[in-house]
Each structure stands twice: as structure tokens, then as C-alpha cells.
C-alpha positions as MATLAB code, in Angstrom:
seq = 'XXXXXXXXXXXXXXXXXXXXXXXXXXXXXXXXXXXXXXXXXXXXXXXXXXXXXXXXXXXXXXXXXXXXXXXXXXXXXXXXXXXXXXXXXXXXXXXXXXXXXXXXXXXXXXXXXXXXXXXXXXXXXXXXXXXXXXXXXXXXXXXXXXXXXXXXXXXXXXXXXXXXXXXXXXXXXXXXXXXXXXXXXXXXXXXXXXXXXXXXXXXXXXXXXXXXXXXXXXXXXXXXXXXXXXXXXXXXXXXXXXXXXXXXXXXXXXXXXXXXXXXXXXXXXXXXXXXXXXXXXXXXXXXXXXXXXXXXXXXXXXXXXXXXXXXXXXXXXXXXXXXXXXXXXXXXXXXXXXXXXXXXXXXXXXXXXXXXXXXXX';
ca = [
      -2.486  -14.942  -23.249;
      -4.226  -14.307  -26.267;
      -1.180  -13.780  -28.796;
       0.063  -10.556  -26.224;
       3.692   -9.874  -26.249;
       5.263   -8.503  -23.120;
       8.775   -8.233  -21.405;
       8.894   -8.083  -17.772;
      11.798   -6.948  -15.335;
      11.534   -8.567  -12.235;
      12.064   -6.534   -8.722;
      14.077   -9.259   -5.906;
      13.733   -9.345   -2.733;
      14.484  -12.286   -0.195;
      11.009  -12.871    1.537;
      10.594  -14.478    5.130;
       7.265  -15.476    5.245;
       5.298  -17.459    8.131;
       4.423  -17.402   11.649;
       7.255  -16.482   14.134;
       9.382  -15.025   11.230;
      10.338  -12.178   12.784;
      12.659  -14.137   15.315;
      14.761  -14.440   12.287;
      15.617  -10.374   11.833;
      18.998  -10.790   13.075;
      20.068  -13.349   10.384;
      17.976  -11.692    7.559;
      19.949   -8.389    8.312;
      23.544  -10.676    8.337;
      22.363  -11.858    5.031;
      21.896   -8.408    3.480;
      24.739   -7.177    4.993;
      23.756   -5.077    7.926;
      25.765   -4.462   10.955;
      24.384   -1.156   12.341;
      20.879   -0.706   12.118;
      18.753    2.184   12.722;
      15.133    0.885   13.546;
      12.220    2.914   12.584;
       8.308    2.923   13.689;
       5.872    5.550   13.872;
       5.089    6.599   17.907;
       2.856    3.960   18.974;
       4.892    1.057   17.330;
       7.465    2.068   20.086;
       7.064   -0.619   21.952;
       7.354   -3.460   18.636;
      10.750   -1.427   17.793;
      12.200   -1.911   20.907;
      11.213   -5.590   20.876;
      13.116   -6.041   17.516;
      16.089   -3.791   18.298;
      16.428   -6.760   21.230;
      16.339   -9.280   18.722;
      18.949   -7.479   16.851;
      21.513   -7.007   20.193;
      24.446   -5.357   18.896;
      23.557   -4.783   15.332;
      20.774   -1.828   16.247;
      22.399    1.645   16.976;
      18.906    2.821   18.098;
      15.085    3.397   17.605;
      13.843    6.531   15.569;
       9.920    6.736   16.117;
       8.638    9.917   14.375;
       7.484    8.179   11.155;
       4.569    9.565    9.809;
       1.682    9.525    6.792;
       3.001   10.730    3.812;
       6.901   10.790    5.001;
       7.194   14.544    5.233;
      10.909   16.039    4.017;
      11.928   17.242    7.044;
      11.325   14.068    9.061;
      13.043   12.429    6.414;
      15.951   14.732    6.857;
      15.719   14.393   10.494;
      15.523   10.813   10.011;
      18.753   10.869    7.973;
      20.635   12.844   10.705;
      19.868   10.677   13.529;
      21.063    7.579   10.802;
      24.753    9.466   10.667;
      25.188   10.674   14.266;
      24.683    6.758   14.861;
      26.787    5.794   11.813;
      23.550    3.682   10.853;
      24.527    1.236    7.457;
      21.200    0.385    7.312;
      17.380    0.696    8.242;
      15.195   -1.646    9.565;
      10.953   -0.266    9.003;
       9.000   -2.018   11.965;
       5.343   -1.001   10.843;
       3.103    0.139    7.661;
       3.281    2.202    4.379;
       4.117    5.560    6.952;
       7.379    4.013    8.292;
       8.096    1.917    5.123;
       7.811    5.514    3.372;
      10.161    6.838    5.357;
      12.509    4.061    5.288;
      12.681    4.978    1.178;
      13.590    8.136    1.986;
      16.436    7.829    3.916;
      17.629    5.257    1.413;
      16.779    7.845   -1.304;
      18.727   10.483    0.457;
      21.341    8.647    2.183;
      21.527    5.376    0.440;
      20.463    3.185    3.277;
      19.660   -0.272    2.365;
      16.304   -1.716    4.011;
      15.016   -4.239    5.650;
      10.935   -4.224    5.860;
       9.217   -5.792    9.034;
       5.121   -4.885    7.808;
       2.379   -4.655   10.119;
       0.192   -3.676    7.890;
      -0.991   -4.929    4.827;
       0.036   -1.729    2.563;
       2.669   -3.568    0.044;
       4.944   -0.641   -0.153;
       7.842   -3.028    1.225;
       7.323   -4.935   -2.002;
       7.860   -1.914   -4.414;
      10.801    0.606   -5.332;
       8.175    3.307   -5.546;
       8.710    6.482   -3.115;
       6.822    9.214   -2.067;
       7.478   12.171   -0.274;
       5.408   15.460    0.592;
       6.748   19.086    0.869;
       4.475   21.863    0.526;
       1.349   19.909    1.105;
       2.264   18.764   -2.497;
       3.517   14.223   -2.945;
       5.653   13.505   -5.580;
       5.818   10.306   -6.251;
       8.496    7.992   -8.566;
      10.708    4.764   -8.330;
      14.110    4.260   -7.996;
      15.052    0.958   -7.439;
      18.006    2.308   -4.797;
      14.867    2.408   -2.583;
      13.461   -0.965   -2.326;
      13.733   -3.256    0.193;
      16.385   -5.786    0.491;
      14.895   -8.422    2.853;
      11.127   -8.779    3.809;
       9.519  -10.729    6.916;
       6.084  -11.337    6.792;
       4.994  -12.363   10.366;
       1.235  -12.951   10.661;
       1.579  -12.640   14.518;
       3.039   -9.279   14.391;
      -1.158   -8.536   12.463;
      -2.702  -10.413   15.397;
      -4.006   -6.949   17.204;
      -4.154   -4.430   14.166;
      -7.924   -2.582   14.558;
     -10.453   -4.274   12.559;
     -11.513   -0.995   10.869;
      -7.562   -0.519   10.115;
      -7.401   -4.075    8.490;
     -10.461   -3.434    6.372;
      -9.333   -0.299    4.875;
      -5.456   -1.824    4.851;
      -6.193   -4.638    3.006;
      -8.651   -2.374    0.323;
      -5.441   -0.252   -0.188;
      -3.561   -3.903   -1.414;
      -6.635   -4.683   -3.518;
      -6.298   -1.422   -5.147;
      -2.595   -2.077   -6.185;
      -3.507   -5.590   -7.958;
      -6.444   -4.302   -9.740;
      -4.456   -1.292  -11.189;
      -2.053   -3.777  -12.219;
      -4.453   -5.934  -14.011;
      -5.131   -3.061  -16.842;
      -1.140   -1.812  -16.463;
       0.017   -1.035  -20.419;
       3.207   -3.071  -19.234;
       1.414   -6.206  -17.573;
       2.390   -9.460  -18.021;
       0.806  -13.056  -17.620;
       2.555  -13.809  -14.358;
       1.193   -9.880  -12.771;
      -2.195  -11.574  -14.317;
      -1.731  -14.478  -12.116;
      -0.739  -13.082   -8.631;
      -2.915   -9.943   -8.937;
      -5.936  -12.405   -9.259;
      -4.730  -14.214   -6.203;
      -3.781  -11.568   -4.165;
      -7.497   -9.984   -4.851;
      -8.906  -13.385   -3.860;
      -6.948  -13.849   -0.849;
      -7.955  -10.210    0.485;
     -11.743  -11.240   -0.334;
     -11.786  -14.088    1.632;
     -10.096  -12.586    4.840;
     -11.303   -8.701    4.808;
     -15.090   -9.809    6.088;
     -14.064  -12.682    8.876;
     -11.279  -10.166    9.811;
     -14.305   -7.407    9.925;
     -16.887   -9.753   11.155;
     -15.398  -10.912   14.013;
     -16.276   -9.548   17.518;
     -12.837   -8.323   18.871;
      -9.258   -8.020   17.213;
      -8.342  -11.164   19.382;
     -11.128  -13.298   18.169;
     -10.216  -12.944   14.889;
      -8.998  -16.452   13.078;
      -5.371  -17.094   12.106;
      -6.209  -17.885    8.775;
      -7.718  -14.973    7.725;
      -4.599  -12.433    9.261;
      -2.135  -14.713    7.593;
      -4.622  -14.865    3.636;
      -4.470  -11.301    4.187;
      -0.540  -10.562    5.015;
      -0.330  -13.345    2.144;
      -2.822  -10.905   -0.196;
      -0.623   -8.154    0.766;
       2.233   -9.702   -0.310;
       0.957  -10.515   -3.872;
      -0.638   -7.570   -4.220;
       2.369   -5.050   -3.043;
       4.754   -7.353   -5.990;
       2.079   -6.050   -8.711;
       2.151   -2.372   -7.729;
       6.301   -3.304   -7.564;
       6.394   -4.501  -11.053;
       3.738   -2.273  -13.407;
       2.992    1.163  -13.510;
      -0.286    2.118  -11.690;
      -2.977    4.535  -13.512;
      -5.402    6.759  -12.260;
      -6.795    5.223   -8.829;
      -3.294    5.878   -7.682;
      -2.748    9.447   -8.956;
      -6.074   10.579   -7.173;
      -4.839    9.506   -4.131;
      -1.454   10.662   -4.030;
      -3.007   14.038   -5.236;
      -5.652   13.411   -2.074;
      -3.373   12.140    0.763;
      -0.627   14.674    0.074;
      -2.459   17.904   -0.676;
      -5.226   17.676    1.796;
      -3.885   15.569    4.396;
      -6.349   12.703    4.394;
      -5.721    9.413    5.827;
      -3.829    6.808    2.645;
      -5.293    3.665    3.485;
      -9.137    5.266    3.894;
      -8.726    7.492    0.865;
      -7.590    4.575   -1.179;
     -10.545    2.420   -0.201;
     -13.140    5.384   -0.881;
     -11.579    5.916   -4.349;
     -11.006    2.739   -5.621;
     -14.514    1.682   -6.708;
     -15.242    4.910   -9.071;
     -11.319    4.527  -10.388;
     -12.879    1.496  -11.522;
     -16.405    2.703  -12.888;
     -14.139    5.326  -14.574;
     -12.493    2.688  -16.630;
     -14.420   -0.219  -16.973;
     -15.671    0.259  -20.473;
     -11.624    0.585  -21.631;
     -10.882   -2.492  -19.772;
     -13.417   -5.331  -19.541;
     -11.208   -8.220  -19.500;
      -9.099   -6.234  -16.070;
     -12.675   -5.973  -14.841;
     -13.672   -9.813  -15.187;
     -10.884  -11.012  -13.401;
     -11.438   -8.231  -10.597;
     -15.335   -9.555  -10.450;
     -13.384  -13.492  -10.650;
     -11.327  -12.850   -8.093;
     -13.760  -10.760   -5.463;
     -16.151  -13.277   -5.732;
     -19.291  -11.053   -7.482;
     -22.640  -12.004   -8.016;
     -24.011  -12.173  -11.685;
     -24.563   -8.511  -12.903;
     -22.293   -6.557  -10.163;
     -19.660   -4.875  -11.641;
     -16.556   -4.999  -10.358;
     -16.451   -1.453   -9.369;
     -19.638   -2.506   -6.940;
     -18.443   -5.585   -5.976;
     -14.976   -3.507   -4.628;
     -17.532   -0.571   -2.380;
     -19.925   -3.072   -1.338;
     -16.755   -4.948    0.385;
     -15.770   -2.227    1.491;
     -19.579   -1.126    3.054;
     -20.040   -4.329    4.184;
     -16.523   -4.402    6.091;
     -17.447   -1.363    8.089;
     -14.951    1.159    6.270;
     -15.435    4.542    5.175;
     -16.828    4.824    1.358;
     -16.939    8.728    0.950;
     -14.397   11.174    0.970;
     -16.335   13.392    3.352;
     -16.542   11.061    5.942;
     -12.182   11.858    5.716;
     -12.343   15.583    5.882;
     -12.386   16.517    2.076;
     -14.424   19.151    1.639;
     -17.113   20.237   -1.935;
     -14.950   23.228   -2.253;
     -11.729   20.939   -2.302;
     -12.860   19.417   -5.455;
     -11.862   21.832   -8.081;
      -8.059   21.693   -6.858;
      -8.160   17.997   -6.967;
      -9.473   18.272  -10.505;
      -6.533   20.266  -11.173;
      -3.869   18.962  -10.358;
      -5.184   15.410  -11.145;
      -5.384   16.482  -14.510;
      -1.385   18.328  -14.657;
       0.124   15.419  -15.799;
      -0.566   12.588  -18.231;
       0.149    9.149  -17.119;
      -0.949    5.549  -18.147;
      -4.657    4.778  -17.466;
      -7.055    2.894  -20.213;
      -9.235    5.649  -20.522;
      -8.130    9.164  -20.842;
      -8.325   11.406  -18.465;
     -11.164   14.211  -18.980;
     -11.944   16.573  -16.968;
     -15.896   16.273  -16.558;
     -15.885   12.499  -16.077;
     -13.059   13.020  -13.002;
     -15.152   16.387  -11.703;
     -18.040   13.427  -11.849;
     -15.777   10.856   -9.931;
     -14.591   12.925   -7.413;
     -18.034   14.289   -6.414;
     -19.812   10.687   -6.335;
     -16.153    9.506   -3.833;
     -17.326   12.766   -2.053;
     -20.703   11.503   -1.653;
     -20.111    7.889   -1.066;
     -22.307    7.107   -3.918;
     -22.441    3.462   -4.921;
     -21.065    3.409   -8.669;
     -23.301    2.904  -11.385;
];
């Protein structure tokens, strides 16, 4: 601990975690409370909703299926309308950060308590952080009205997710822990299961990505990663995030690019960016990835990401040289915690080398 003082304030939530848990959705929803809930998936998690609004017989009012990335307002308002025609008392999210988002938004707007189902390893069910996008603009904050109440982790419900969506899935969770590991209000226990979490995504992100089909990919590594997730999603829950995670808010809402993808692109040169203001964050990242003597943590994190088969430039997602300047911009409206401060020709610097794919130096 090195002598550091630190108070903590600890986020609950009742976690379900194994194999098969989702066959216990109708008792986790008794437990919070729930007797009329409103479902939610984007359009091709249809079919999962309707599985789980069987589990729940009389306790789901319906299945609302237009989540989607970024949790627009006015699907958030439809979302909310559908939730009182029904007389909804509560939400159930059947998928990843989209439908989780949205979840937080009808529970921000109509005070809908939540339980999370994740199919994804995103971590937003972990976290009372929101985010919702109006204008082409995502403003972010936490409220912890919006947070989950009950959480099942099923590994099987991971079994078919796309290889390419795991990879960059599971680089989003990474990004959440090693944010947290130079947080100004970290603790030793955020220490402790950001460095696991991290770990647990290392070992399962390449025999998730190096297997030959979704199907052939082993148990163990879908159910490290969901377990990764998990850890990783209670960091970004429990410490304020810096600037990896204000570049791509400013990214995924204002141009439209994908979260998970945009996340994994700029997490190694969020890293480069800072490693000189936080060496001891960047030991345990290089600890807990697994790096070889003399690679950096911000290379160990793209060369995972390379070697898993995702995307490591933000032109490969649609972002375009002439987009930079606006990024630059509004990245730099607002002051927030990050080890190094934020100036302008270092980020114009980061941005164009996450344009570029350029491995960091």
C-alpha cells in the first residue's frame, strides 16, 4: 500500500454467477422485488428475450427490442412509454452495454429498477454510470438510481458471441480496469480485482480468438472472460475513469462509431499518453497482461489486440483525418481526472497515431 490513504464506497449488487444461471431470473427478480417486467434486447437478441420472458411466465408484461449503441433519447423515451402502457415496475436488459444503456435510462427517467442478464462482456451492468446521446453529442454521469439491482452471469448465454465481437468486448473490460488502476480515488481492493480482471481477459481473449469457429471455442476461456468482465465492470463501478474513457464517449457519440471497437483502438495510446505520470498503474497492467521484458504496457494492450484479429485504427471504424480537429475539441471542453494533463498537441498526436493504427512508442 505504500503508506496511501483512501476511503472507498462500495456499489452492491446481488451477483448470480455460473453456468445455467439464467434459469434462476424468475427468483432473482422475486428477490429484488419485481412483479411486472418489461424485457429489453436490441433486434437480433429477439429470440434470447423471448426465451427469458418464458422463464419469467407471468412476471414479464412484454419484450421491447429497439435497443441500440449509444441509447439514443428518443428510444429511451419510447422505451419509457411502452414501460407505462404495460405498467412495467421493472426492467430486465437481456444483452450488452447497448441494451444495458438503455435499461439506465429508463431507470433514469422513470425510475425502473434493473435486473442485468449480459451477453457481452462490456461491465456496464456492474456500474451506476449512464450515458445517453442527443444531438450526436453523449453525456455521460452516474447516479446510483441507475444501477443494477441483480446480475446473472451465464457463461452459456457467451457460447455463440462472434469471435471478432469477443475480442474487441473483452478489450473494452480491459480498458475499464486499467483506467481504474491510475483512478485519483483508487483503493487497494480496485488494485486487486483490476489486476485480476486484466489477467483473466489475457488468458481467454487469444483461445477465444484462436479458435476455429464460435462453437469450438473452450468453456473455460468464455466463462475467464464473463469472469474478467465482471471484475473489470466493478472497477469502472467504483473509481472515476480518465481520459481513455472521455475519448471514446466523445468518439462513439459524436461520430457514430462502433463502442466496443473504438475502445479497443484507443486504449493503447490512452496509455502511451500517460505512462510517464503513472508507472506503478503501468507495471501492474504489463503484470497482469502477461508482457515480455521491455514492452510497455501500452504495446502489450495493441499487440493483444493485433494479435486477436480486432481493429487497431480508428479508420478502419469510419473516423475520418478531417474528424480529428472536432475530437480535439471537445475532448479538451472539460477537465476531468487523468494523471497527466490534458494538452492539446500531445491528444492532436494521439488521435492521429489511433487514426493510423500506429503501434505506440
Amino acid at each position: 500500500m505504500n503508506g496511501k490513504s483512501f476511503s472507498c464506497d462500495m456499489n452492491a449488487v446481488h451477483v448470480c454467477f455460473g453456468a445455467g444461471a439464467l434459469a434462476y431470473v424468475a427468483s432473482a427478480l422475486d428477490a429484488m422485488g419485481g412483479a411486472r417486467a418489461l424485457v429489453l434486447c436490441t433486434p437480433p437478441q429477439r429470440a434470447l428475450a423471448e426465451r427469458v420472458a418464458d422463464l419469467l411466465g407471468t412476471r414479464s408484461v412484454g419484450v421491447f427490442d429497439q435497443a441500440v449503441m449509444h441509447v439514443p433519447t428518443d428510444v429511451v423515451s419510447a422505451a419509457c412509454e411502452a414501460a407505462s402502457t404495460l405498467k412495467a415496475d421493472c426492467t430486465v436488459a437481456v444483452g450488452g452495454g447497448s441494451t444495458i444503456g438503455l435499461a439506465k435510462g429508463i431507470a433514469l427517467k422513470a425510475g425502473l429498477p434493473i435486473l442485468a442478464v449480459p451477453t457481452t462482456y462490456a461491465g456496464s451492468e456492474m456500474t451506476p454510470i449512464y450515458g445517453l446521446t442527443e444531438g450526436r453529442l453523449k453525456k455521460t454521469g452516474r447516479d446510483k438510481s441507475v444501477l443494477p439491482r441483480s446480475v446473472i452471469y451465464d457463461p452459456d448465454l457467451t457460447l455463440g458471441l462472434p469471435r471478432a465481437v469477443s475480442a474487441t468486448s473483452g478489450m473494452n473490460a480491459i480498458a475499464h480496469a486499467a483506467e481504474g488502476l491510475y483512478a485519483p480515488d483508487g483503493n487497494p481492493l480496485m488494485t486487486l480485482v483490476a489486476g485480476s480482471g486484466i489477467a483473466a481477459l489475457a488468458r481467454a481473449i487469444p483461445l477465444i480468438a484462436g479458435s476455429a469457429d464460435e462453437q469450438s471455442v473452450p468453456s473455460e476461456a468464455r466463462q475467464d472472460a464473463l469472469y474478467g468482465a465482471w471484475l473489470c465492470g466493478m472497477v469502472l463501478g467504483n473509481v472515476r475513469m480518465g481520459l481513455h474513457h472521455k475519448l471514446c464517449h466523445t468518439l462513439g457519440g459524436t461520430f457514430n462509431l462502433p463502442h466496443a471497437e473504438t475502445h479497443t483502438v484507443v486504449l493503447p495510446h490512452a496509455l502511451a499518453y500517460n505512462a510517464n505520470h503513472a508507472p506503478q498503474a503501468m507495471t501492474a497492467i504489463c503484470a497482469a497482461l502477461g508482457a515480455g521484458p521491455g514492452v510497455s504496457a501500452a504495446r502489450a494492450c495493441f499487440d493483444l489486440a493485433q494479435a486477436s484479429g480486432a481493429p487497431t485504427s480508428l479508420r478502419a471504424l469510419g473516423l475520418r483525418a478531417e474528424d480529428l480537429e472536432r475530437a480535439l475539441s471537445l475532448a479538451l471542453q472539460d477537465q476531468y481526472p487523468n494523471p497527466r494533463p490534458l494538452e492539446a498537441e500531445p491528444l492532436h498526436i494521439l488521435l492521429r497515431n489511433a487514426l493510423d493504427g500506429v503501434r505506440p512508442h
